[in-house]
C-alpha positions in Angstrom: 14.6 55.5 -99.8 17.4 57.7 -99.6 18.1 61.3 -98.2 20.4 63.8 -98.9 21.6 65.4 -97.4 21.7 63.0 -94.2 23.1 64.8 -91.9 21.7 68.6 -90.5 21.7 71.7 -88.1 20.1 70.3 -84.7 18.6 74.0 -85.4 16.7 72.7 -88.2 16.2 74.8 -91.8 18.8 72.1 -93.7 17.2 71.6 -97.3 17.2 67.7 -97.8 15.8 65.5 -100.6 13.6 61.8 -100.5 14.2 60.0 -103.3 12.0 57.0 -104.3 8.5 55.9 -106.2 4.9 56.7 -105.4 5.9 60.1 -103.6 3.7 62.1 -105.5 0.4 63.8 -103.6 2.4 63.2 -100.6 1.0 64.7 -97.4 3.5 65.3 -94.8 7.5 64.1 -93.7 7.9 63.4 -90.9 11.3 63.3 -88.3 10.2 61.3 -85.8 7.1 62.9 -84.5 7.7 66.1 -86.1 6.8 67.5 -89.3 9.3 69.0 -92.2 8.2 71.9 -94.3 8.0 70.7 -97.8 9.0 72.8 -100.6 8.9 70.6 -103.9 7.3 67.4 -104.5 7.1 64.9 -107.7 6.4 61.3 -107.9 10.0 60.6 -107.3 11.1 62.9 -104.8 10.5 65.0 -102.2 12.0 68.0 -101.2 11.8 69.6 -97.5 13.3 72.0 -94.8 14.5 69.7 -91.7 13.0 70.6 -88.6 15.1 71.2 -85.1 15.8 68.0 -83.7 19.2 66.2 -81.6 20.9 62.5 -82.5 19.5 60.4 -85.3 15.6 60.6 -85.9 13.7 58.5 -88.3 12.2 60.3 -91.4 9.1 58.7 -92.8 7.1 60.1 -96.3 3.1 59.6 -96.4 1.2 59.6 -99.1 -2.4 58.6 -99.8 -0.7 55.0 -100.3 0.9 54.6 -96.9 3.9 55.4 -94.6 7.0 54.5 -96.2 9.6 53.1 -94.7 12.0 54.8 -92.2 15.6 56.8 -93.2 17.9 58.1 -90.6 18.5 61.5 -90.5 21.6 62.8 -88.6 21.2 65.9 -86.3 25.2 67.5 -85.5 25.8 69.8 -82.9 27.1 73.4 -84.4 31.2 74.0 -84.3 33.1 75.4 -82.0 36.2 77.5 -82.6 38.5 77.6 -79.2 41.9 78.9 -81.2 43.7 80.5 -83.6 46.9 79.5 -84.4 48.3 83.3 -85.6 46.3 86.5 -84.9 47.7 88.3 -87.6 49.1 87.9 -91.2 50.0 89.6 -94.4 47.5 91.5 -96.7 48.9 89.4 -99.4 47.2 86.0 -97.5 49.4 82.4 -97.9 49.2 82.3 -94.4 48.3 79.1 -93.1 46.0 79.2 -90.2 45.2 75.8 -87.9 41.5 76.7 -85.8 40.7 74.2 -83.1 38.0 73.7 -81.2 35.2 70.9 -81.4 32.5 69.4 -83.9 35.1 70.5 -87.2 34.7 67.1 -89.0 32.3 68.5 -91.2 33.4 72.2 -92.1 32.4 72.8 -95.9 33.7 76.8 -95.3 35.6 79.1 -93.5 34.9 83.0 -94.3 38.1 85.1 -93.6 36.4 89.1 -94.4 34.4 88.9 -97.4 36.3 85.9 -98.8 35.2 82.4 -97.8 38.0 79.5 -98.2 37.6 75.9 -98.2 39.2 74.2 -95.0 41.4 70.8 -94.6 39.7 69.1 -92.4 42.6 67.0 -90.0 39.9 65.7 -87.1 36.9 66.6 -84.9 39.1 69.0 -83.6 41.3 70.8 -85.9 41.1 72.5 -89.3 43.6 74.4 -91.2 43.2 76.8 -93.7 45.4 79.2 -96.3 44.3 82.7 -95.6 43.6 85.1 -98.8 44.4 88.2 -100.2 42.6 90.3 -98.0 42.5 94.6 -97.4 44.1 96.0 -93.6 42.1 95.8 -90.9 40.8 92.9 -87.9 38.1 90.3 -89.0 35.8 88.0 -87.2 36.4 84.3 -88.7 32.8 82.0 -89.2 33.1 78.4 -89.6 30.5 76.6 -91.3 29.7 72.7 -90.8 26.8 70.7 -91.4 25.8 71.3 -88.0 25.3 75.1 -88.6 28.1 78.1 -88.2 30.2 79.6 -85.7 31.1 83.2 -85.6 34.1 84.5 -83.5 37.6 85.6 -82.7 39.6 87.7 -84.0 41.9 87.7 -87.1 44.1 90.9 -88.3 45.3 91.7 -91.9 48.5 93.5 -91.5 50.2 95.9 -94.0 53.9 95.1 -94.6 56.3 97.0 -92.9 58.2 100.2 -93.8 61.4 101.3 -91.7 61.7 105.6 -92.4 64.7 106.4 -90.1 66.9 104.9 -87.9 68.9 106.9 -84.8 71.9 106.8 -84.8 72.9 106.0 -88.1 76.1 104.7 -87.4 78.2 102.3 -84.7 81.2 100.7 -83.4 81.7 96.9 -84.9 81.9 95.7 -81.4 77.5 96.6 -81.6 75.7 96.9 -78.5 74.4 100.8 -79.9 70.9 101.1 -79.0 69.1 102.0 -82.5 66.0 103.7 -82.5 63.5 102.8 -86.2 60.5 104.6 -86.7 58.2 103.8 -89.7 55.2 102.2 -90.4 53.2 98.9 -89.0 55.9 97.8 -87.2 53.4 96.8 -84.3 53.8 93.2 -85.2 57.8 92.9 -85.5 58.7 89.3 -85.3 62.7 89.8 -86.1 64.7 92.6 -86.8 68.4 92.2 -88.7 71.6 93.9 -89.5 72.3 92.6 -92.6 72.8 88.7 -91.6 72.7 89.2 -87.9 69.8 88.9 -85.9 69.3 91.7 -83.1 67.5 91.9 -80.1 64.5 94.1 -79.9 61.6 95.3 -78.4 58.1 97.0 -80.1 57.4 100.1 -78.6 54.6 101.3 -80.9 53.2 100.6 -84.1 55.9 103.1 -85.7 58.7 102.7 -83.0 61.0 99.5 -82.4 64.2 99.7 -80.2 66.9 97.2 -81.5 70.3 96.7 -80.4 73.3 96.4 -83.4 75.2 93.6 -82.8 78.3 92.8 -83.2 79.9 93.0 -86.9 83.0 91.8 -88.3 85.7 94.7 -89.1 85.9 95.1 -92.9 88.9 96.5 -93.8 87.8 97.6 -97.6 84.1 97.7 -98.0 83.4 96.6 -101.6 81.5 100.0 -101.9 84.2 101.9 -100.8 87.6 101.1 -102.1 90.9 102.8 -100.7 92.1 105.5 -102.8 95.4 104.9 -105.3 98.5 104.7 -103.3 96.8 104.7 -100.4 98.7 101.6 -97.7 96.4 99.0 -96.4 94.4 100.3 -93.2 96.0 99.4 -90.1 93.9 97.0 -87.8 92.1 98.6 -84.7 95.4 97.5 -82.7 97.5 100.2 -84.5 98.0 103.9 -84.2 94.8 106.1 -84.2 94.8 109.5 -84.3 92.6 112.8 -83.8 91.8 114.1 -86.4 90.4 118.2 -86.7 87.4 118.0 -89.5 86.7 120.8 -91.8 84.4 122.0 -89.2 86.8 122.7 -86.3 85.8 119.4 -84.2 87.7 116.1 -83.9 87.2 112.5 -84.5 89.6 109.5 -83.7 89.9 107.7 -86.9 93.0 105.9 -88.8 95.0 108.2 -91.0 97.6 108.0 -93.5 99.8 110.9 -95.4 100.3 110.6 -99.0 101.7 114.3 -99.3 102.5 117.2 -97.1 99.1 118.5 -98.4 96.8 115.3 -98.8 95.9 113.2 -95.9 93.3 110.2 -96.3 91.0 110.1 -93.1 89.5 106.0 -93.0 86.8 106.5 -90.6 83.4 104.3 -90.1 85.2 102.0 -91.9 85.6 104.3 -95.5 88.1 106.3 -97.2 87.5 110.0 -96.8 90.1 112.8 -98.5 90.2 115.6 -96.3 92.3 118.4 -97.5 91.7 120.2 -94.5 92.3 117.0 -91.3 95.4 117.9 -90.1 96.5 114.9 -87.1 96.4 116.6 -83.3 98.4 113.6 -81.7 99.0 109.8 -81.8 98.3 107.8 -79.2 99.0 103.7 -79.2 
């Protein structure tokens, strides 16, 4: 006589079935010594609510006929979750997570927030799941087995980031500038680039990372900022500088070169500026 589910809770309250002949008119079912709550019975089946019980126990059917014979019933002890691989992911989910802890063979669910997933189940000990789509905020993570459901931990949604200034704004291509970003969720910075280059950082506050630039090749035309017609190459950083006065009275070393008595080309933070204005103070090798 089968049952089915065979294996349960050792809490109890796990809906099984009997299947077999002669079963209507039945008067109790038994697991071992104690008695199942029955909830639907015909002459070829038997439906019932496990009691609490531990290891395997014998379930028997009686009927005004007799005792049948004996199934096994399974009792599994409920999961335990030790670990979570991450602690945070994007809102968008695809994250994969890996729980361990004990008693995972059976996981059937894992509820991430108000969405429940189905795990891969790699041993006793591990499971891994793909987190979804899933509003900002911390969760608490249940695991569901056979042998009941374990709540706890933490797991936290995080909204992409978003960088709104940086301070200062510009740098030497030697690096080493300490650059202040503020924005948004930045609390869970994992890297932090200059275009290609990886830069070392630190996470102040959830709108505040420190980063320092580092070093960047010297470009002597940036694509988005050609040299203006007739001007000569720029001269590498060996060559003569000079100070230049700005339209606003102050000075700036930066590379210059005359095209007229009127017109000097200022190339400074590596573009080509026309100041009408710059007039060189002195040259210096």
């Amino acid at each position: 006589m089968p049952i089915s589910p065979h294996q349960g809770s050792t809490g109890g309250g796990t809906a099984v079935t009997l299947t077999g002949s002669n079963l209507s008119g039945a008067t109790q079912v038994q697991f071992r010594s104690r008695t199942a709550a029955t909830t639907a019975n015909t002459a070829t089946s038997i439906s019932v609510v496990t009691p609490a019980g531990a290891g395997a126990l014998s379930a028997t059917v009686t009927t005004a006929g007799g005792t049948s014979r004996p199934v096994t019933f399974y009792y599994l002890p409920p999961p335990v979750v030790l670990g979570v691989t991450l602690s945070s992911g994007a809102i968008a989910g695809g994250t994969t997570l890996t729980l361990t802890g004990r008693n995972l063979t059976t996981a059937t669910a894992v509820k991430l927030g108000s969405t429940v997933v189905t795990p891969t189940i790699v041993s006793d000990t591990q499971i891994t799941c793909v987190t979804p789509a899933q509003a900002a905020g911390s969760i608490t993570p249940g695991v569901t087995t056979r042998g009941g459901t374990f709540t706890g931990g933490s797991y936290t949604f995080v909204s992409p980031p978003t960088a709104t200034g940086f301070s200062p704004i510009t740098g030497i291509p030697a690096g080493g500038i300490l650059v202040n970003i503020t924005g948004t969720s930045l609390s869970t910075t994992t890297s932090v680039t200059f275009g290609t280059t990886a830069a070392a950082f630190a996470v102040l506050s959830a709108t505040n990372v420190a980063a320092v630039a580092p070093t960047t090749p010297w470009a002597p035309y940036p694509s988005h900022s050609p040299p203006p017609a007739g001007a000569p190459p720029p001269r590498a950083p060996s060559s003569t500088s000079s100070d230049v006065e700005r339209a606003d009275g102050r000075y700036s070393r930066a590379w210059v070169c005359r095209l007229s008595r009127r017109t000097v080309i200022v190339r400074s933070h590596q573009s080509w500026l026309p100041c009408s204005k710059a007039r060189p103070r002195r040259h210096v090798k």
